[in-house]
N, C-alpha and C positions, 0 to 999 in steps of 0.2 A: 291617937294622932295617926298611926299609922294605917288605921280603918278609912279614916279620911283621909288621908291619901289615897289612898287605892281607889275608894268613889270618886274622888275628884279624877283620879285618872280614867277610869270607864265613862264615867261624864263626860268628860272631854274629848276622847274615842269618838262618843256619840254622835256630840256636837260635830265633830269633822265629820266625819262617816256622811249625816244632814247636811250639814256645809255643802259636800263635794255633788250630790243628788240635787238635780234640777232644783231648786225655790225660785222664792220671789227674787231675789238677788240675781242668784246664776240662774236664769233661765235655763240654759241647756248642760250644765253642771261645770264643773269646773275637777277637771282630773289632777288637776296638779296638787290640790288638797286632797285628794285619794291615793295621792302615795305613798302619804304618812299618815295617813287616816288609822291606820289599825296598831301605829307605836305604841301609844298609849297605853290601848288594851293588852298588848303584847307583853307589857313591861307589869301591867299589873298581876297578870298569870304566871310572870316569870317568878315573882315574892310571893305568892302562894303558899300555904304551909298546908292546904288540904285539900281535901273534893269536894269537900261543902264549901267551901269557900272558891274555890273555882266556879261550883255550878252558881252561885250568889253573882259573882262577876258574869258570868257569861250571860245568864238573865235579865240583870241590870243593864248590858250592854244593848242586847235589841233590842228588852223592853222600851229604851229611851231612843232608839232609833228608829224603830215604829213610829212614837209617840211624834217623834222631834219632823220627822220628813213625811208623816202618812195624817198629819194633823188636819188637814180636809177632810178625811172620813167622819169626821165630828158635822160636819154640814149634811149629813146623809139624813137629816128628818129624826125622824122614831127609830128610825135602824141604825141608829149611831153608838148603842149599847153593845151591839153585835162589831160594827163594821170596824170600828174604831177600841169598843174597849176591850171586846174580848179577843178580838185579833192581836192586839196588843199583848193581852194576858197567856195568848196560844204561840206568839212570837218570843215571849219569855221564857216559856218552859221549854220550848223549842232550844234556844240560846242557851238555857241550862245545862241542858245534853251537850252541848256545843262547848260550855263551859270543862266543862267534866274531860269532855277528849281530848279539847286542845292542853289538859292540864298532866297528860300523860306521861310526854318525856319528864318532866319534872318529878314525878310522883316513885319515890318507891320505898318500901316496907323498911320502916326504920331499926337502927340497930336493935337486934334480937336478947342483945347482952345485956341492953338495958330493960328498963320497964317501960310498958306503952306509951304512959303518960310524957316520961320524962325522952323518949326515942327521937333521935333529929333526925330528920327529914332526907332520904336517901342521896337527895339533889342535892346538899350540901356538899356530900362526899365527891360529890360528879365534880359538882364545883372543884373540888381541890383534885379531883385527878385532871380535869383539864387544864388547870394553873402548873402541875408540874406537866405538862405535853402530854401524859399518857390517854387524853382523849379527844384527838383530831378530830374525829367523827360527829362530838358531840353538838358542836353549832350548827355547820351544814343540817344534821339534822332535824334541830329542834325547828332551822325557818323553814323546813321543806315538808315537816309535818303541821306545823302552824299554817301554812300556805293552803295543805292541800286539804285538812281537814277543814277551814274555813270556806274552800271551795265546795266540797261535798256538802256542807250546811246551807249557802247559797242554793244548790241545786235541789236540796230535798225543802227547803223551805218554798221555791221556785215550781216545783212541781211533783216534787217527793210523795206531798202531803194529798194528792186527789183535787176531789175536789173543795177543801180547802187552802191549796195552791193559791201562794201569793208573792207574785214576781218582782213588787215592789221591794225599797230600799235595799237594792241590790250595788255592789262596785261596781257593777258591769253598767248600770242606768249613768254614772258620769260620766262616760266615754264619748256623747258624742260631740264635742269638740276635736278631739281626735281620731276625725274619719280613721286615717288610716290605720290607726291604730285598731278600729272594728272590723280590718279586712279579715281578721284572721278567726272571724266567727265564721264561715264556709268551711271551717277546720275542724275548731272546737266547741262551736257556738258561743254564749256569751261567756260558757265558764271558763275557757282561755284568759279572757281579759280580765276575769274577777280573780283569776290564780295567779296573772301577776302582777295586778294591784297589793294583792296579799303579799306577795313573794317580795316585792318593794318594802313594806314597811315592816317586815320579820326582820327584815336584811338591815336597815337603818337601826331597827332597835336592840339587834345583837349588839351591835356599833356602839348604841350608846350604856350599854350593859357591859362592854368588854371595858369600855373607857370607863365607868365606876368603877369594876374590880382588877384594872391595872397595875394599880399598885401592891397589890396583894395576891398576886399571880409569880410562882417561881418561874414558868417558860413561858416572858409571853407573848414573845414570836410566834410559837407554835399554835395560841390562839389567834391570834393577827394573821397568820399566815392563812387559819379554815378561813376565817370572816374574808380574807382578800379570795380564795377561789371564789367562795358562795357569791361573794359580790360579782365575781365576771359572770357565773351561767345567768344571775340576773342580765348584768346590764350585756349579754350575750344573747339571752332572749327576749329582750326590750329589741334591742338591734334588727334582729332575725324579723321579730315581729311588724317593724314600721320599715323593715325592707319591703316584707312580703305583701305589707298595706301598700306599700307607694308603686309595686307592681300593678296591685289588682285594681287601683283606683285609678292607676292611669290608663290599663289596657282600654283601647277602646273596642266598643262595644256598639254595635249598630242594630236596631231594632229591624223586624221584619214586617212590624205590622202596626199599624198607625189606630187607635181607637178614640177619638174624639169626644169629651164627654164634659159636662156641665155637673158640678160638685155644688149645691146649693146646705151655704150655713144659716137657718134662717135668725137662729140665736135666740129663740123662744123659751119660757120657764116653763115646761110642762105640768110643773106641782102646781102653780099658780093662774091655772087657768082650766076653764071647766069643760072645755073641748078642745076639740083641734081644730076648728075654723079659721082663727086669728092664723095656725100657723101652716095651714094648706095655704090659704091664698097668699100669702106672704111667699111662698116658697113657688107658689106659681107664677104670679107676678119677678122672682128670682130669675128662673128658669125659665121664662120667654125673654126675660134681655138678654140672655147671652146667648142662647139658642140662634137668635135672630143675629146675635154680635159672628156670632163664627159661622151664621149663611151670608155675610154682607164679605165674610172674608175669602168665600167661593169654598167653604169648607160642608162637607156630609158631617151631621150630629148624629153620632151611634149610641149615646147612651147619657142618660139624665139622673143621678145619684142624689137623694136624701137621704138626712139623717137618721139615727137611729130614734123608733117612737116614736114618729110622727104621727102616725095613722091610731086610732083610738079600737074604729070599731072592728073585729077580728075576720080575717079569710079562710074559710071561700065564699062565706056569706054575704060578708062585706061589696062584695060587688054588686049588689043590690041598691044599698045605702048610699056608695060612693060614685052612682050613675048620676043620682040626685041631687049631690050632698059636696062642697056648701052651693048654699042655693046663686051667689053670685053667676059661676062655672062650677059645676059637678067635676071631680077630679076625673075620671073615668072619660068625661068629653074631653077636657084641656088635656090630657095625653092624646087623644086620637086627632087633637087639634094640631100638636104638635109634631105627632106621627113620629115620634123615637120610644124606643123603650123608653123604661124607667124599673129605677129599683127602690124601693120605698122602706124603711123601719114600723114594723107594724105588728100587729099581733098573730098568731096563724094556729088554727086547730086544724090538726090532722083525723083527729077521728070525733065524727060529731057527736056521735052515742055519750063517749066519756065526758066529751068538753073539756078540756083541760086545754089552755092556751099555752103557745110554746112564743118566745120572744124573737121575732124572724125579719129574714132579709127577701122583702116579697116584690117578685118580677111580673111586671106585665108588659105587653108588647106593646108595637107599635100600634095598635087599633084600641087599645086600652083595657087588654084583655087581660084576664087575671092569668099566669101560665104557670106558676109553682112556688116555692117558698126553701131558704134556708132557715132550718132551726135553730138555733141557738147550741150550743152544746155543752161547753163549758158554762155553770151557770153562778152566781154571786150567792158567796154562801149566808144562809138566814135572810137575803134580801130577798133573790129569784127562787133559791130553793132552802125547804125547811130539811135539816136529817130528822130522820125520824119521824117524817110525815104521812107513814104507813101505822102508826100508832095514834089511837084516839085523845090517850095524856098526852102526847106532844104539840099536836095540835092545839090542845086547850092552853095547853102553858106559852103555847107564843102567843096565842090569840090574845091571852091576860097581858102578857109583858107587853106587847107590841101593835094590837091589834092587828094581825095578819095571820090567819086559818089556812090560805092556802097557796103554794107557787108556783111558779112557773114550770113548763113540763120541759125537760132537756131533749133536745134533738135527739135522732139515732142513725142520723142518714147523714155522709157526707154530699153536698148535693153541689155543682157546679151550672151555671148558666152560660152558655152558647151562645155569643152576644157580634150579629154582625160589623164589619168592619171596615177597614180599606188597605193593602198591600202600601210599606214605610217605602218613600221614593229609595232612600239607600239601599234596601234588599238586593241580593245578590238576583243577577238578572236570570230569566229562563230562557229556554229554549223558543223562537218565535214562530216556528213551523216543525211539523210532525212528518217527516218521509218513511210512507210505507212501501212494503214488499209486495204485500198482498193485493192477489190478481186483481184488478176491476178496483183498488182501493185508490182516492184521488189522495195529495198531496193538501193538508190542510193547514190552517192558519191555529194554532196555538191558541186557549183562551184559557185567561185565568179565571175561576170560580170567584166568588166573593169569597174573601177569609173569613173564618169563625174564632175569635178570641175566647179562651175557656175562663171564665172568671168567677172564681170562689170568693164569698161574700161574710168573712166573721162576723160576727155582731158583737160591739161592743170589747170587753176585753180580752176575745177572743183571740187578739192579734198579738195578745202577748203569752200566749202558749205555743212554742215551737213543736212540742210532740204529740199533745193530744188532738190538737185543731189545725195550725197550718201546715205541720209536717204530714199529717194524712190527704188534707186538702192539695198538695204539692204533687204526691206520689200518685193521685188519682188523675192530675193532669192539669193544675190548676198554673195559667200560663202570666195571670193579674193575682194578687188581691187588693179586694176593695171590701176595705173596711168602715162599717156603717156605726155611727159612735153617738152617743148624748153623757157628756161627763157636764154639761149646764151646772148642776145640782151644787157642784165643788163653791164655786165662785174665787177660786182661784187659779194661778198662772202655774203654781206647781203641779195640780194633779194635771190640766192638760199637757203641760209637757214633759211631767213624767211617763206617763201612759206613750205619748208621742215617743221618746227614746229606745224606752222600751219594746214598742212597735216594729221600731227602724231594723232592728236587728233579722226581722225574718226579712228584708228584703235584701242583706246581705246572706243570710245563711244561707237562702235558697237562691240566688242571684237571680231575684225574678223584681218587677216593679211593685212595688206599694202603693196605695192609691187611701188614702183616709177622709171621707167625707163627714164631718161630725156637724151636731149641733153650735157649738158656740166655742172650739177649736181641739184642735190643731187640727185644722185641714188642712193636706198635703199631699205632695206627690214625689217619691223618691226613685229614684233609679236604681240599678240592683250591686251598685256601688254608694249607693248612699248619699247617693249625692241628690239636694235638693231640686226639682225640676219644675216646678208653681206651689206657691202655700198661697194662704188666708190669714190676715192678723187674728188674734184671741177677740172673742166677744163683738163680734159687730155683724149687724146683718148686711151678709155680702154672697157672692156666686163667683164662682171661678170654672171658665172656658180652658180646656187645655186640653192638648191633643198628647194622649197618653202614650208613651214607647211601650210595643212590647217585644220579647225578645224569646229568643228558641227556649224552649224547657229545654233544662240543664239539670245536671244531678252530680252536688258538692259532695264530698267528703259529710259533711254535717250530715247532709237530706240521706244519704247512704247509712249511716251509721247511728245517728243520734247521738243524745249523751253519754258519748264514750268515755270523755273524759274524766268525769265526773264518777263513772263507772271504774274505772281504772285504778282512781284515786281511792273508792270504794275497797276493794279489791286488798290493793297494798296494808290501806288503815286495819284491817280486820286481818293479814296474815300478822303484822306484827304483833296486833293487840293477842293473838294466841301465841304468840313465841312470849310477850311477857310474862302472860298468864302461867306458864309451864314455872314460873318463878315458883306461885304457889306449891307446885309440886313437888320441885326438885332442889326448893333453895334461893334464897335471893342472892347467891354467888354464880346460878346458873349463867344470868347474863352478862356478869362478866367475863366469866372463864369464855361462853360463846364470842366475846368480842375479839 
C-alpha cells in the first residue's frame, strides 16, 4: 500500500508539473498550479527509506513529465523512437540522479549498534531531534536544498547535457502569465523563477509534513517557528521579485530605430508535399498584400521574413534554380520585384567539395541577391544530427532503425545581417548643424546616415538556448532576434506555445526585441519587457505587417554573467555533499558534533 502511495504521489507531481506547462487547456500555462506542483513529490522523498528508492521516484517523476507535457514529440514521423522515447528514457535517468540528491538531507548511515538489515534510517532520529527543538536548522534546510538542487537539474537538463539539451518541461515555461514575475530573468535568467517555483512548494509541503507529525512532536513551536522564517524569505522573495517585475515592465523604454517588416506564416505540411511550389507562391502571394498594405500606409518595407524550410533546393547553388523556379514568378524575380530584402529558411552548404548541408537562415537583398547564410547551430539530437556519425556502425544502425544515414552539418560561425532601416520618430533628437573652427571650413547642415539594424537569425529551437546561441549572438552585437521556426509537424497548440514561452525569455534576459516568424505559429513580436507587440493566431495562412521597435544594445546582469545562478547553487550542493561524506571517515556523530 504504501508503494502505491508513493507512485500515486509522483504521479500526481507529474500531472501538475504538465498541468502548469503550456497545453491544450492552459495555453500559455497557468503558474498558480506550479506552486504546488513539486508537494507531491516532496512529500514522497521526504518517506523515503533509501537511494534506490529515491532514485526510483526521481525517474518516475520526469520520466512521466516528459511523457505527460512533451507528448507531441510522438507526431515527429520515424523519429519519434528517439524524440519522444528515448528522450523520455534519457530524462529518467536524468531525474534518477535528481532522485538520489534531493534524497540527501534525509539520508544517513543507520545505527551502527544494530545490524544493517534491521538499522532505522538516520532521518528518523533527525525527526525526533527536531520534535524536541534541538534542530532549528533542519527545515529551512531540507526546502533550500530541495529548492536549489531542483534548480540545478532544471539547468543541466536545460543545457547541462550539450547538445542533447532540452529546455522543455521546465517551471520556468509556466510563467508566462506572470510578465512580471519573468522580470527578473535579466538577473537570473529563467532559473530564478524555476528556484522559486520550487522554493514555493518545499515550503507548503514542510507545512503539510509538520502538521502530520504535530502531534508527536515534544517542541513544536520551535518547528513552527523554522517553517514561519522559511515561509517569509519565500514569500519575501516572491515580493522582491514582482516588485522588481512591476519596475522593469513599467520603465518605459523608447526605441531608436523603426525596422518595418512583413512576418509571412504560410502554414504548409512540408512532410506532405513533394516540393516547395505550393509553398513559395503562397508565401509570395502573402507577402505582396502587406508589402503593398504598409506602402498605402506611407511606410518604407525594410525586411520580409519566412519561415523556417521553406526553400528545398540548397545555396549558393540554388540561385540558379530559384531565378527560374516556380515557374509562375521565379522567387529570385518577385524579391527584385518587390525590392526589400528577405530572409528565407532554407538549406545552405558552405563548402561544396564536402556537400554536407547545414539548416540556415538565408539573406538576400534587395535586387534578389543571394548575400550569405546563418547556420543552424544548435542542432536536434538523432533528427538533424546523428552522435556518432563519424563511425561507419553508427550510421548503419540508424539507417536500419530510422532510415536516416546522414545529418545535418551544425553551424561554426555566429553570423548577423545588417539590415537597412529608418531612425523611431521618439529617438532622442541630434544635433542639427555642425559649427567648425577650421579655417576655410563652412558651417554645415547635419545629416543622418541611414541606420543599420544588426539582426541575428536562430533557426528553429535555437531561441530557446540562452548560452550557446542567443547569448553569443547578443554579445556580438545582435540589436533584433528573429527567429525563423516550422514546429507544423507537432499539430498541436502545446508545442507552439511551449517553444513560444520558452522563447520569450531571451527577450527579457537580454532586453532586446524578439521577433518569431514560423510556419503555422506562434508568430510574434515581443518587446524587451515581454510584452506582446503583434502575433498571428496558431495554424492559419496569414502575414503580419508590423513595424518592429528596436532599442540600444544593453548588457543585463544575465548577458554579463550567464548562469550564475545555477552555478552557485552548483557550488554550495557539492561543498556540503563533501562535509557529509567526511561522515565516512570520521564517524556518523561527526555531523552532529559540527552542528
Amino acid at each position: 500500500m504504501s508503494n502505491f502511495l508513493q507512485v500515486f504521489r509522483v504521479l500526481f507531481s507529474a500531472i501538475l508539473v504538465s498541468a502548469s506547462i503550456p497545453n491544450e487547456f492552459f495555453l500559455l500555462g497557468c503558474p498558480y498550479i506550479t506552486l504546488i506542483s513539486l508537494v507531491p513529490l516532496y512529500i514522497a522523498l521526504s518517506e523515503c527509506s533509501s537511494y534506490k528508492s529515491a532514485f526510483r521516484i526521481g525517474a518516475l517523476h520526469t520520466f512521466s513529465v516528459h511523457l505527460f507535457s512533451s507528448f507531441w514529440l510522438a507526431f515527429f514521423k520515424d523519429f519519434a523512437i528517439f524524440t519522444l522515447g528515448a528522450s523520455a528514457v534519457g530524462t529518467g535517468l536524468l531525474g534518477g540522479i535528481l532522485g538520489r540528491m534531493l534524497y540527501v538531507p534525509y539520508a544517513r548511515h543507520g545505527d551502527r549498534k544494530k545490524p544493517v538489515k534491521e538499522a532505522e534510517p538516520k532521518w528518523s532520529q533527525k525527526y525526533l531531534a527536531e520534535g524536541a527543538g534541538r534542530a532549528a536548522y533542519a527545515i529551512p534546510f531540507r526546502v533550500f536544498w530541495f529548492s536549489c538542487t531542483y534548480t540545478l537539474y532544471e539547468w543541466y537538463k536545460a543545457s547541462g547535457t550539450g547538445f542533447l539539451a532540452y529546455p522543455w518541461g521546465t517551471l520556468s515555461s509556466s510563467a508566462f502569465p506572470w510578465r512580471l514575475f519573468m522580470q527578473i530573468a535579466d538577473l537570473t535568467g529563467t532559473y530564478g523563477v524555476s528556484f522559486l517555483f520550487a522554493l514555493c512548494s518545499a515550503v507548503c509541503a514542510e507545512g503539510l509534513l509538520l502538521l502530520k507529525r504535530a502531534p508527536n512532536l515534544i517542541a513544536p513551536h520551535a518547528s513552527l517557528s523554522a517553517l514561519k522564517c522559511t515561509a517569509h524569505v519565500c514569500i519575501a522573495l516572491f515580493a522582491l521579485s514582482f516588485l522588481y517585475g512591476a519596475f522593469q515592465y513599467a520603465k518605459p523604454r523608447t526605441p531608436e530605430k523603426t525596422l518595418n517588416a512583413v512576418l509571412v506564416q504560410q502554414n504548409s505540411n512540408p512532410w506532405n508535399e513533394s516540393s516547395d511550389e505550393a509553398s513559395i507562391i503562397a508565401s509570395e502571394k502573402l507577402s505582396e498584400e502587406k508589402i503593398d498594405a504598409l506602402k498605402a500606409k506611407g511606410k518604407n518595407v525594410h525586411l520580409v521574413v519566412w519561415s523556417e524550410g521553406v526553400l528545398r533546393h540548397s545555396f549558393p547553388s540554388g540561385q540558379a534554380y530559384y531565378s527560374l523556379y516556380p515557374p509562375e514568378e521565379p522567387l529570385l524575380e518577385f524579391i527584385k520585384r518587390m525590392n526589400v530584402p528577405f530572409i528565407i529558411g532554407g538549406p545552405y552548404v558552405a563548402d561544396g567539395e564536402i556537400r554536407r548541408l547545414s539548416n540556415a537562415s538565408l539573406l538576400f537583398d534587395a535586387e534578389g541577391s543571394f548575400r550569405g547564410a546563418y547556420e543552424k547551430i544548435h542542432l536536434v539530437p538523432f533528427a538533424e544530427v546523428l552522435p556518432g556519425e563519424e563511425y561507419e556502425w553508427a550510421v548503419n544502425l540508424m539507417d536500419k532503425l530510422v532510415g536516416i544515414s546522414a545529418g545535418w552539418k551544425a553551424g561554426d560561425q555566429y553570423v548577423l545581417f545588417d539590415i537597412p532601416c529608418e531612425w523611431s520618430e521618439g529617438r532622442a533628437k541630434r544635433a542639427s548643424k555642425i559649427v567648425s573652427l577650421a579655417k576655410g571650413a563652412e558651417d554645415e547642415e547635419a545629416k543622418d546616415e541611414t541606420p543599420l539594424v544588426r539582426v541575428s537569425a536562430p533557426v528553429c529551437f535555437g531561441d530557446a538556448f540562452p548560452s550557446d546561441v542567443c547569448g553569443p549572438l547578443h554579445r556580438y552585437g545582435s540589436d533584433v532576434f528573429i527567429n525563423i521556426t516550422d514546429d507544423s509537424w507537432s499539430n498541436t497548440k502545446s508545442a507552439e506555445y511551449q517553444h513560444f514561452v520558452i522563447a520569450s525569455y531571451r527577450a527579457i534576459e537580454y532586453r532586446t526585441t524578439l521577433v518569431r516568424s514560423t510556419n503555422a505559429g506562434y508568430s510574434v513580436v515581443l518587446d524587451p519587457a515581454g510584452k506582446l507587440v503583434a502575433d498571428m493566431p496558431l495554424f492559419k495562412r496569414d502575414a503580419l505587417a508590423v513595424s518592429i521597435p528596436v532599442y540600444k544594445h544593453s548588457t543585463t546582469v544575465y548577458a554579463l554573467f550567464g548562469n550564475w545562478l545555477p552555478f552557485v547553487f552548483g557550488v554550495l550542493i557539492i561543498a556540503y555533499c563533501l562535509y557529509v561524506s567526511l561522515a565516512f571517515v570520521f564517524g556518523d556523530d561527526f555531523i552532529y558534533e559540527t552542528h
